[in-house]
C-alpha positions as CSV (number, residue, x, y, z in Angstrom):
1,X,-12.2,-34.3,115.0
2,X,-9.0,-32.7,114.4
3,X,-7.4,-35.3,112.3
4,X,-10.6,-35.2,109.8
5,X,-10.8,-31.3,109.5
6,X,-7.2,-31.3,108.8
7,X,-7.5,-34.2,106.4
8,X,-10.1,-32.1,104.7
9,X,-8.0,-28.8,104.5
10,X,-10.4,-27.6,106.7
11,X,-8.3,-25.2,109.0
12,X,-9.0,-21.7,109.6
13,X,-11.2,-19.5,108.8
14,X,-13.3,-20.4,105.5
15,X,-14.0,-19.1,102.9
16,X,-18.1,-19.4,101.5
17,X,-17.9,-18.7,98.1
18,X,-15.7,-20.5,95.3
19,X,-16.0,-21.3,91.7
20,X,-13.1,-23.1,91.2
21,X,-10.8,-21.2,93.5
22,X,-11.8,-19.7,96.3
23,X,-12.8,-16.0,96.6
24,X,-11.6,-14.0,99.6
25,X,-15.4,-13.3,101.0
26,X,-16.9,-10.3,102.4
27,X,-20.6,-11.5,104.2
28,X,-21.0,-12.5,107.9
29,X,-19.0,-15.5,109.6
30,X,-20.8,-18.6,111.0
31,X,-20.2,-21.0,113.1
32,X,-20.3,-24.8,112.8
33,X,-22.1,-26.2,115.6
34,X,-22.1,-30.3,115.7
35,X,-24.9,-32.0,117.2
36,X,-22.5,-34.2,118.5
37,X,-21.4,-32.1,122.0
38,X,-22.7,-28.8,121.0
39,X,-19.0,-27.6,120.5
40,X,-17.5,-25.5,117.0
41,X,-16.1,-27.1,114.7
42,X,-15.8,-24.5,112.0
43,X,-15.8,-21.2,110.7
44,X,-16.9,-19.8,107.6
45,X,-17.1,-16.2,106.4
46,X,-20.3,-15.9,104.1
47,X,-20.9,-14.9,100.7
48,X,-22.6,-11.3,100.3
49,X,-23.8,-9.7,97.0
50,X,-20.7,-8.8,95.4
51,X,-19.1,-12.3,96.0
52,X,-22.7,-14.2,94.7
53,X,-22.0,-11.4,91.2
54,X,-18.6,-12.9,90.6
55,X,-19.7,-16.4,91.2
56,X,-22.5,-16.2,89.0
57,X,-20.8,-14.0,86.4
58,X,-18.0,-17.1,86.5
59,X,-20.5,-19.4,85.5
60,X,-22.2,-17.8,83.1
61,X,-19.1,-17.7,81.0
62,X,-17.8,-20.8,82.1
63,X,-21.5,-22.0,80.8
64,X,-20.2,-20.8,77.3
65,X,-16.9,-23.3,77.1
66,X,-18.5,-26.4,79.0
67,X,-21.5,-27.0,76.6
68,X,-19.0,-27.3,73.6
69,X,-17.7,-30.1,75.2
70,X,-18.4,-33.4,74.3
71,X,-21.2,-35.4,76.4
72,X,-18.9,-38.6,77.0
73,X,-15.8,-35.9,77.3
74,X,-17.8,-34.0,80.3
75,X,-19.0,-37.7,81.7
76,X,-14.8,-38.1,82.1
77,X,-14.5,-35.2,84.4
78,X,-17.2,-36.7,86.8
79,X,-16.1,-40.2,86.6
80,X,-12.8,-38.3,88.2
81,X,-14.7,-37.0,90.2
82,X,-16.5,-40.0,91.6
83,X,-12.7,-41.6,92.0
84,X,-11.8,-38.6,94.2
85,X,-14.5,-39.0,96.4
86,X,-13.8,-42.9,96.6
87,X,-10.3,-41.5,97.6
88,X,-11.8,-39.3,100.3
89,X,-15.3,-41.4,101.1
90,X,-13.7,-41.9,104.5
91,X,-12.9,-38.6,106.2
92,X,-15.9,-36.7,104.2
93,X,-18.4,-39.3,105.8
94,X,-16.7,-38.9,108.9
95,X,-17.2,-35.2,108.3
96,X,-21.3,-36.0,107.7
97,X,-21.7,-37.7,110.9
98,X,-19.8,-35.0,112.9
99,X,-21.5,-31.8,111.6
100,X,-25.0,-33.2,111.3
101,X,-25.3,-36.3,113.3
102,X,-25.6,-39.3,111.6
103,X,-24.0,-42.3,112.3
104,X,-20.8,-43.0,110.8
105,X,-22.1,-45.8,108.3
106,X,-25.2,-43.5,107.2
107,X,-22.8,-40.6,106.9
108,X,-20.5,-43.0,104.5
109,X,-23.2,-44.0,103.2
110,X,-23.9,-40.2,102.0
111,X,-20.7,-40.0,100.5
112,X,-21.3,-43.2,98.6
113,X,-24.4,-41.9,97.0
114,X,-22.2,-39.3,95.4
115,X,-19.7,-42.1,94.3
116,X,-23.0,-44.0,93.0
117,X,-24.6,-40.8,90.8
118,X,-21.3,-40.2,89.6
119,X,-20.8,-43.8,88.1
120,X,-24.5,-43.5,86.8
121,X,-23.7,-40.3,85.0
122,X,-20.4,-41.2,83.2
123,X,-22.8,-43.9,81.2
124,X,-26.0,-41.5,81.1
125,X,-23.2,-39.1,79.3
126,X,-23.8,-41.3,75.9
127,X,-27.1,-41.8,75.9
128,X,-28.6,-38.3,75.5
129,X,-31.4,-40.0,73.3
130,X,-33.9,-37.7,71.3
131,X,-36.6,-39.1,69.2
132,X,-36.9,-39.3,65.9
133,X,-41.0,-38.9,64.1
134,X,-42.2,-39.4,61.0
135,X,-43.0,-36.5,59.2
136,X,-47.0,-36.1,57.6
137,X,-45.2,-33.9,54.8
138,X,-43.7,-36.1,52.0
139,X,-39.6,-36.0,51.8
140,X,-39.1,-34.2,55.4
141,X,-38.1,-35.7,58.4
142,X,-38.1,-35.1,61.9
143,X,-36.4,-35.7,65.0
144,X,-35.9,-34.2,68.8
145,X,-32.4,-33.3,70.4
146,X,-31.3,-32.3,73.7
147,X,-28.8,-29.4,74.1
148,X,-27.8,-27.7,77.3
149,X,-29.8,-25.7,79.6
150,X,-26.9,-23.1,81.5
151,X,-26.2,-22.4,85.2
152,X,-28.2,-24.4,87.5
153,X,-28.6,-23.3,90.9
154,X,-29.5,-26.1,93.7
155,X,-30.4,-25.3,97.2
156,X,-30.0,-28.1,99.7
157,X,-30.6,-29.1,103.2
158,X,-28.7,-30.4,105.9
159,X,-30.1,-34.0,106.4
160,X,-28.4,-34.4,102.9
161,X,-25.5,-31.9,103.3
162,X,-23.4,-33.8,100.3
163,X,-25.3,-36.6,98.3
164,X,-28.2,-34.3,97.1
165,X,-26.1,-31.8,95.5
166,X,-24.5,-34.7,93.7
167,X,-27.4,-36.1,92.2
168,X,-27.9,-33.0,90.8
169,X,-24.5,-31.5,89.7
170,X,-23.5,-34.9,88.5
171,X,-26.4,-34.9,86.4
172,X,-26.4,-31.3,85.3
173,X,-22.4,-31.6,84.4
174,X,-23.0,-34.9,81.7
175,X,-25.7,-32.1,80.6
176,X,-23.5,-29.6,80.0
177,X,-24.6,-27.1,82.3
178,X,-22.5,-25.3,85.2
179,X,-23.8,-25.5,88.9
180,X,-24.3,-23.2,91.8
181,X,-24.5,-24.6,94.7
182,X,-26.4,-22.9,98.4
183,X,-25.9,-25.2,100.7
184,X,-27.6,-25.2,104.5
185,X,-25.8,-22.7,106.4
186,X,-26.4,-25.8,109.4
187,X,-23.4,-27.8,106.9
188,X,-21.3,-25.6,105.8
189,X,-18.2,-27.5,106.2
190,X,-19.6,-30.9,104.9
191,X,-20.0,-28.4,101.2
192,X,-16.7,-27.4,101.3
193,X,-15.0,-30.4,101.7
194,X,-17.2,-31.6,98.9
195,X,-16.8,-28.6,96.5
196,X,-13.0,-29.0,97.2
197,X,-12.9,-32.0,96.0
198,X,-14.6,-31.4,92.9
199,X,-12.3,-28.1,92.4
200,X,-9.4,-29.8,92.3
201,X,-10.3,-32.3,89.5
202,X,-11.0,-29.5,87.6
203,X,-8.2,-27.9,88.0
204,X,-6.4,-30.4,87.3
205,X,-7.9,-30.9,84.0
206,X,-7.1,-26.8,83.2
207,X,-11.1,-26.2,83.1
208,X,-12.3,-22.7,83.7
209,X,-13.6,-21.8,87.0
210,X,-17.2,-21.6,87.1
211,X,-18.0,-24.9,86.3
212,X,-18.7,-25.9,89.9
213,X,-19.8,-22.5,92.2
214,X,-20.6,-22.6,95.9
215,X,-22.1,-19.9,97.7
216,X,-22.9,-20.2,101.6
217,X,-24.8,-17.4,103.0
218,X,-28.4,-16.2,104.4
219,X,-31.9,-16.5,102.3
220,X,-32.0,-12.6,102.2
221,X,-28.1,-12.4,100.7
222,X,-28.0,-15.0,98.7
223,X,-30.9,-17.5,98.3
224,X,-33.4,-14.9,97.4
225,X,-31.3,-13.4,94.6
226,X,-30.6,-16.8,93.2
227,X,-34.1,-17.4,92.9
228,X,-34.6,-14.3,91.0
229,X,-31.8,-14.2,88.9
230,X,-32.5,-14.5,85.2
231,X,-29.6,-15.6,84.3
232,X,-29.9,-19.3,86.2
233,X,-32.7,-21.5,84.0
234,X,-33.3,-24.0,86.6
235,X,-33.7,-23.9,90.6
236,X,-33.3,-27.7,92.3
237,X,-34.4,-27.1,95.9
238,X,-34.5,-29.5,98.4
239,X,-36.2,-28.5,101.7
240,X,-39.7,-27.4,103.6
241,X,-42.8,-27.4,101.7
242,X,-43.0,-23.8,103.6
243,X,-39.3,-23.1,101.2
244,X,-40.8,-24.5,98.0
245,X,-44.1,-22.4,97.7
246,X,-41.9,-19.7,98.1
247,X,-39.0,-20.7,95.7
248,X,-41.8,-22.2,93.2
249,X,-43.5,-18.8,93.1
250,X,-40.3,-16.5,92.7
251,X,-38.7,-18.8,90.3
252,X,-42.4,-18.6,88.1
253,X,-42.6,-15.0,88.7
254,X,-39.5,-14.9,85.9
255,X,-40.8,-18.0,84.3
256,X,-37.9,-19.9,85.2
257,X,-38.3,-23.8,85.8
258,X,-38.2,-25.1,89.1
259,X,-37.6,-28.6,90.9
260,X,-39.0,-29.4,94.3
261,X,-37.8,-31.9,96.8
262,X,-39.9,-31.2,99.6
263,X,-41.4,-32.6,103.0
264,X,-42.2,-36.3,102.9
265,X,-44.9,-38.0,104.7
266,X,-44.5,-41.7,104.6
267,X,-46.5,-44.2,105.3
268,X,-46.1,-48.2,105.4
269,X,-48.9,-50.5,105.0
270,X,-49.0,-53.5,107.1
271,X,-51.3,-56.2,106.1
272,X,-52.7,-59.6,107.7
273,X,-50.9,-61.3,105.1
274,X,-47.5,-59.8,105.8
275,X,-44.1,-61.4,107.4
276,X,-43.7,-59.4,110.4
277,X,-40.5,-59.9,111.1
278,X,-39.5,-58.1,107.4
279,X,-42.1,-55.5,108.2
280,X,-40.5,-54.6,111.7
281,X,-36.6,-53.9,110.5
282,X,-38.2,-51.8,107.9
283,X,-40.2,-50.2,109.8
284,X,-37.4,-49.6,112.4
285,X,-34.6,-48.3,110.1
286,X,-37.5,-46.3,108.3
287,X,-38.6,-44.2,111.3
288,X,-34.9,-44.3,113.4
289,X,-32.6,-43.8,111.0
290,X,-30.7,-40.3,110.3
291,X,-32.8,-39.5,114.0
292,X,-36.1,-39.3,111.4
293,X,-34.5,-36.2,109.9
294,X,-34.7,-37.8,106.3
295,X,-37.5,-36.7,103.5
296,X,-38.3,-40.6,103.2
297,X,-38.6,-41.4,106.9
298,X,-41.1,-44.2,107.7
299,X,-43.4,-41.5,109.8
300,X,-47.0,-43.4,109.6
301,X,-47.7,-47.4,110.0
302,X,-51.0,-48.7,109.3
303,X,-51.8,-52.1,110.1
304,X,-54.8,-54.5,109.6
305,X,-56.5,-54.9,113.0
306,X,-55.7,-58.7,113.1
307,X,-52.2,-58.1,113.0
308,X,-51.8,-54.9,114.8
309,X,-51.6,-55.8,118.7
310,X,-48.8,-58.1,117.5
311,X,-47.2,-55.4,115.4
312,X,-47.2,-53.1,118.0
313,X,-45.5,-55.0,120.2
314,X,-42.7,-56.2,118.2
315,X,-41.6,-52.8,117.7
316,X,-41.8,-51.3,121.2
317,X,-39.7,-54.6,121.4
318,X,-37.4,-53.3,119.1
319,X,-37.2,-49.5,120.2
320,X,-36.4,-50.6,123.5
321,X,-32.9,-52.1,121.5
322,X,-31.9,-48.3,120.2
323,X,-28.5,-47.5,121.4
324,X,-28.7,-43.4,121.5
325,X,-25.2,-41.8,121.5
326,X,-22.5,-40.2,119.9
327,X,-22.7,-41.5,116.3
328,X,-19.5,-41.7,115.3
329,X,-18.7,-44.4,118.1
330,X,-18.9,-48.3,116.9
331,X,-22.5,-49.7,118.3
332,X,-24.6,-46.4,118.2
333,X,-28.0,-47.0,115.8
334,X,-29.1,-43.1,116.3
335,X,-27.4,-39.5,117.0
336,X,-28.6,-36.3,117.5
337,X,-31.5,-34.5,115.9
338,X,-29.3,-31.6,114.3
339,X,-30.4,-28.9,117.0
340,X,-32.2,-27.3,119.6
341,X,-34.7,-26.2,117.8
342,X,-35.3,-29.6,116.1
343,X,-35.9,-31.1,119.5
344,X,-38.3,-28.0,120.7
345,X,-40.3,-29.2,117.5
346,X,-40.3,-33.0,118.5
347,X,-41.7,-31.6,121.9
348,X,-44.2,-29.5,121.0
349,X,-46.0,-31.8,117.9
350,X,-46.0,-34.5,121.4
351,X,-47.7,-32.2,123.0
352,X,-50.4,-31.7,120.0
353,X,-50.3,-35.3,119.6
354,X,-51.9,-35.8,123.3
355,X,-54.3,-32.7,122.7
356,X,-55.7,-34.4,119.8
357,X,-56.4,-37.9,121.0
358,X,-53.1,-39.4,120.8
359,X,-51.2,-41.8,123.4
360,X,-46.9,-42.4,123.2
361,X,-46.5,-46.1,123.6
362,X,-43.0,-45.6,123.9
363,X,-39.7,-43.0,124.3
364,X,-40.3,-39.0,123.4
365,X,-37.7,-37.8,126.2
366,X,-35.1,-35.2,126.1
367,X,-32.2,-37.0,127.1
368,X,-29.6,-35.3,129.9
369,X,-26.7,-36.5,131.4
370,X,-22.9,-37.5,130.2
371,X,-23.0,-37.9,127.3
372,X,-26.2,-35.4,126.3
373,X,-25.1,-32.3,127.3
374,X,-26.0,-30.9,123.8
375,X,-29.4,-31.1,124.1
376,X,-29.9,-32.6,121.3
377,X,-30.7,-35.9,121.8
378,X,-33.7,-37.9,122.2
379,X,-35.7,-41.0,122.4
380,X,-37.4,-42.0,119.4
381,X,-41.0,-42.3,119.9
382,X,-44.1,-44.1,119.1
383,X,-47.6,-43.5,119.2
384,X,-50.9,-44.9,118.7
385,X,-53.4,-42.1,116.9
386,X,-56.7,-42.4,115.7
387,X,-56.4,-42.1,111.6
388,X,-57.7,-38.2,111.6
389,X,-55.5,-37.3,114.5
390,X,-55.0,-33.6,112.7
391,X,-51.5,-34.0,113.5
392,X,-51.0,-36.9,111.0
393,X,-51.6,-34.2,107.9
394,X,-47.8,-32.7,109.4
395,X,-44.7,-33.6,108.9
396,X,-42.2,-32.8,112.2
397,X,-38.5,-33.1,111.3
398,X,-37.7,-36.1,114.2
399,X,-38.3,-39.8,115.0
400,X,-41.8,-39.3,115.9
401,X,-43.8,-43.0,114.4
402,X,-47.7,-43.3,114.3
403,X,-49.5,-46.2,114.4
404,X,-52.8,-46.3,112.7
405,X,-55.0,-49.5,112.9
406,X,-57.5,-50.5,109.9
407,X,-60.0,-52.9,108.7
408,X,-58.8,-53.9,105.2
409,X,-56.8,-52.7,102.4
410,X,-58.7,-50.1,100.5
411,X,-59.2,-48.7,103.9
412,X,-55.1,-48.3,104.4
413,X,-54.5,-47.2,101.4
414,X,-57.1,-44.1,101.8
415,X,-55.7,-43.2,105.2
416,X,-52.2,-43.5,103.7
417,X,-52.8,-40.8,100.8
418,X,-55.6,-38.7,103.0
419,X,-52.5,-36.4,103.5
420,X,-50.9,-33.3,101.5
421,X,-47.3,-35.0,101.1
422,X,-46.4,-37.5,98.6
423,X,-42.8,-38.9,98.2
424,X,-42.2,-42.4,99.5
425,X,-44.8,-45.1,101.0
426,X,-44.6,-49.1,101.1
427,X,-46.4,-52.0,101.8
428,X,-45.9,-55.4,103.7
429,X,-47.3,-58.3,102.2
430,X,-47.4,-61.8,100.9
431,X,-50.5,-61.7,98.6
432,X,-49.8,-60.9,95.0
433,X,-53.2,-59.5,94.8
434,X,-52.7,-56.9,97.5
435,X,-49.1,-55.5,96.2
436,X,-50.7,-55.3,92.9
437,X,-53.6,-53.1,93.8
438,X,-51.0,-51.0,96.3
439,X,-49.2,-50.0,93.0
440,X,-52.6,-49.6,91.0
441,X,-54.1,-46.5,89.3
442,X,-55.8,-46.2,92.3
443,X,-53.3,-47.4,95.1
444,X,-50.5,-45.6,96.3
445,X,-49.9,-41.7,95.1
446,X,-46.8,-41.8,96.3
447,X,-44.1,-41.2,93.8
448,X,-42.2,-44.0,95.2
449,X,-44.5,-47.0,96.0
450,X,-42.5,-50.5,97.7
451,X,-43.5,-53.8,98.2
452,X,-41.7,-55.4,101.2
453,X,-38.7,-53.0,101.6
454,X,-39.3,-49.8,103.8
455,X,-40.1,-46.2,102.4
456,X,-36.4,-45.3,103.0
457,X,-33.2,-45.9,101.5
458,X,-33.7,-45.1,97.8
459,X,-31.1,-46.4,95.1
460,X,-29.9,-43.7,92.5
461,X,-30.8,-45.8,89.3
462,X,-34.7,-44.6,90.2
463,X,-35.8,-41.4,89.4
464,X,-36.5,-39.9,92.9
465,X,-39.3,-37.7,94.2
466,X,-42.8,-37.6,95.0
467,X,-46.3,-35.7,94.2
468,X,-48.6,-33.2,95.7
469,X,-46.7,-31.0,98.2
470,X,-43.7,-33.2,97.7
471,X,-43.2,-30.8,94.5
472,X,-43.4,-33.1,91.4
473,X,-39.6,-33.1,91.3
474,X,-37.7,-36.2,90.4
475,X,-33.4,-36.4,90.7
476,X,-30.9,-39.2,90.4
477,X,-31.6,-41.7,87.5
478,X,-33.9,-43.3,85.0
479,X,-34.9,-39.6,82.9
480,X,-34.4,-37.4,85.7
481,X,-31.1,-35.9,83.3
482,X,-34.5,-34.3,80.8
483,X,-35.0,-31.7,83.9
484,X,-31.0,-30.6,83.3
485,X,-31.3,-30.0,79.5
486,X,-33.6,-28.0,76.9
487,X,-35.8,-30.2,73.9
488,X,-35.3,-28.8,70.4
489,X,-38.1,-30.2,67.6
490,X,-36.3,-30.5,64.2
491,X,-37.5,-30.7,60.8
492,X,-35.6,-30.9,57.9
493,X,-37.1,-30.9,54.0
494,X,-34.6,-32.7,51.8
495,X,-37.4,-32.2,49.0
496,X,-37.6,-29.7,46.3
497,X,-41.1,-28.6,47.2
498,X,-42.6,-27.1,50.0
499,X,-45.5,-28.6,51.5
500,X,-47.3,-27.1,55.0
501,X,-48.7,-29.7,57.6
502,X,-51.7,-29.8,58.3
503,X,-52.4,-29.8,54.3
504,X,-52.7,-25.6,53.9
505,X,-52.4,-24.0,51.0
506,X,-50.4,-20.7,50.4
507,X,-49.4,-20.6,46.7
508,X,-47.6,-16.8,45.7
509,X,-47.9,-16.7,41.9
């Protein structure tokens, strides 16, 4: 643990508020708690008002300078970016895994995210592409443009504590806009590292400071003011659905824009006509990996009766093969869920669970012993719920996986969207006719939809998010860089005369 904090710079006492350098803050200090053994890691001294004022007054003006510079000039400074982090994917992954509990190879995995959104962004910096129209009005012509928004502020969470900040700054920076970063107070050293690593490219590149901002700090301090602050044109918050009513509502209260990456509530579809075997280590990955603490976890399975019995035994089989442990040792397919309170959750929705009608097939134990003492490790569960179990409308942060039995297609895919989330679902099947109709008008209303792959696991070059209470948000790639920018209509008369649209006359003698 040592050797990757100091490899990080992290030593000491932190500081929770930079913008290029760091500022000597003021607020509360926290502790870093890993998952892990329960034990510190970390200190960090918080931001408090004054300290959010200078950052925010930073990039404000640093807002000023960075949108002069050219798109493909501003997709340079990322793509040095993304090389630093290749430089550092290591020991910041390392750094994942240890403050919020993934495996080593899913917390590397994080870091190569960020590597990935930077590469997509140094390309998406030249292609910027407005529209052009033709005009009704005789020697006019018309076209769209994109120009830069201003300081973004993004909130994240600590399943995510690096990648989804990337997807957005990296975006947002091609853009032209500066960032402001709140990350979850349960990572705070996983942001540093990152936002270090950032800082120094840009200093080495003489930028001004405010180009990249982090504050760490409570929701009364800091995340509430950022949400009503004027001065910040977009809020990209990643979290609860309980957190995006409430950031959706004070960002609208200004008329500001918001995007929303809320709770997921996947489901995977399982038909007769389905290879099994594919459909299991989806399944499996889906609901275990990152402990089920992901927004695309595989939480619901609904299988054709035919199939089901068969189904449900294959992956009881394969939960029995989980190796539970520390996750930064070689072997170990799931960690810790990220505290105490995660795993009072897990408990409680099991007990609702059996209220409501519900039976675990398999696992749902607190584990104890060497090895445990954290308290923050359990056995990832499955259960077998009738398809209105109440409890199926919820989504509880853990590896809790439903199994749902039906008679035919049209029948899954109405118990799949007969809930309030919609982010990620997928379906299992050989028959052309049945993927088709999944990703119909009336199929899936997910806003990601897969055929034969799981609901987890994303790749950046999509645009990524979901409908309903999911938020309508989408990150990462295809358009997703529109959010980051304003659209500016253009006409221009290179006539002599001056005709009005829509064929009105005003003549002035």
């Amino acid at each position: 643990m040592k050797s990757i904090l100091d490899h990080l710079g992290l030593t000491g006492v932190l500081s929770g508020a930079g913008a290029g350098t760091w500022l000597k803050t003021s607020g509360i200090t926290i502790q870093s708690l890993s998952p892990i053994n329960g034990k510190t890691i970390g200190q960090v001294r918080c931001a408090d008002s004054s300290d959010y004022e200078q950052v925010v007054q930073k990039a404000v003006q640093a807002f000023r300078e960075w949108r002069t510079v050219p798109a493909p000039r501003r997709g340079e400074i990322v793509r040095q970016i993304g090389q630093a982090l290749r430089e550092h994917k290591q020991e910041l992954g390392a750094l994942v895994s240890l403050e919020v509990g993934k495996i080593l190879t899913e917390g590397q995995g994080e870091v190569q995210e960020m590597i990935d959104i930077a590469d997509f962004a140094v390309g998406q910096a030249r292609m910027l592409y407005g529209l052009t129209m033709h005009s009704e009005r005789p020697g006019h012509r018309m076209y769209e443009q994109w120009h830069p928004l201003g300081p973004v502020g993004v909130i994240s969470a600590f399943n995510f504590p690096v990648a989804v900040w990337a997807w957005n700054a990296m975006i947002a920076l091609i853009a032209g806009d500066t960032v402001i970063w709140k990350p979850s107070s349960k990572a705070p050293l996983s942001a540093i590292a990152a936002a270090e690593i950032a800082f120094r490219v840009l200093r080495k590149n003489s930028l001004p400071d405010g180009i990249l901002s982090l504050l760490i700090g409570g929701r009364d301090d800091i995340g509430e003011t950022l949400l009503a602050d004027k001065r910040l044109p977009l809020i990209s918050a990643t979290g609860s659905v309980a957190m995006g009513r409430r950031v959706a509502v004070k960002v609208a209260e200004r008329l500001g824009r918001s995007l929303l990456e809320l709770g997921g509530n996947n489901a995977v579809i399982v038909t007769a006509q389905a290879d099994l075997g594919l459909a299991v280590r989806a399944i499996v990955f889906g609901a275990v990996g990152t402990a089920g603490q992901r927004c695309t976890t595989t939480r619901r399975v609904i299988a054709h009766k035919d199939i089901y019995p068969d189904l449900r035994t294959a992956l009881i089989k394969a939960y029995q093969q989980i190796t539970i442990g520390n996750p930064l040792k070689k072997g170990i397919l799931m960690g810790p869920l990220i505290d105490r309170q995660a795993v009072e959750n897990m408990q409680a929705t099991l007990v609702q669970v059996q209220k409501q009608g519900g039976k675990i097939l398999f696992g749902g134990q607190v584990l104890t012993g060497k090895g445990f003492a954290s308290g923050t490790y359990v056995t990832p569960c499955i259960c077998e719920v009738p398809h209105d179990l109440p409890m199926l409308r919820e989504e509880t942060f853990a590896p809790i996986l439903y199994l749902i039995s039906c008679t035919d297609l049209a029948e899954a895919i109405s118990f799949q969207n007969d809930v309030p989330q919609g982010l990620s679902s997928a379906i299992f099947t050989r028959n052309l006719l049945e993927s088709e109709a999944f990703l119909g008008h009336t199929g899936s209303d997910c806003g990601i939809a897969n055929v034969n792959i799981g609901t987890s696991g994303a790749e950046i070059g999509g645009a990524f998010g979901g409908e309903k209470e999911t938020g309508g948000g989408r990150e990462a790639g295809s358009d997703a860089w529109r959010a980051y920018m304003r659209r500016q209509t253009n006409t221009i008369n290179w006539s002599t005369e001056l005709p009005l649209a829509q064929g009105i006359r005003f003549d002035i003698a």
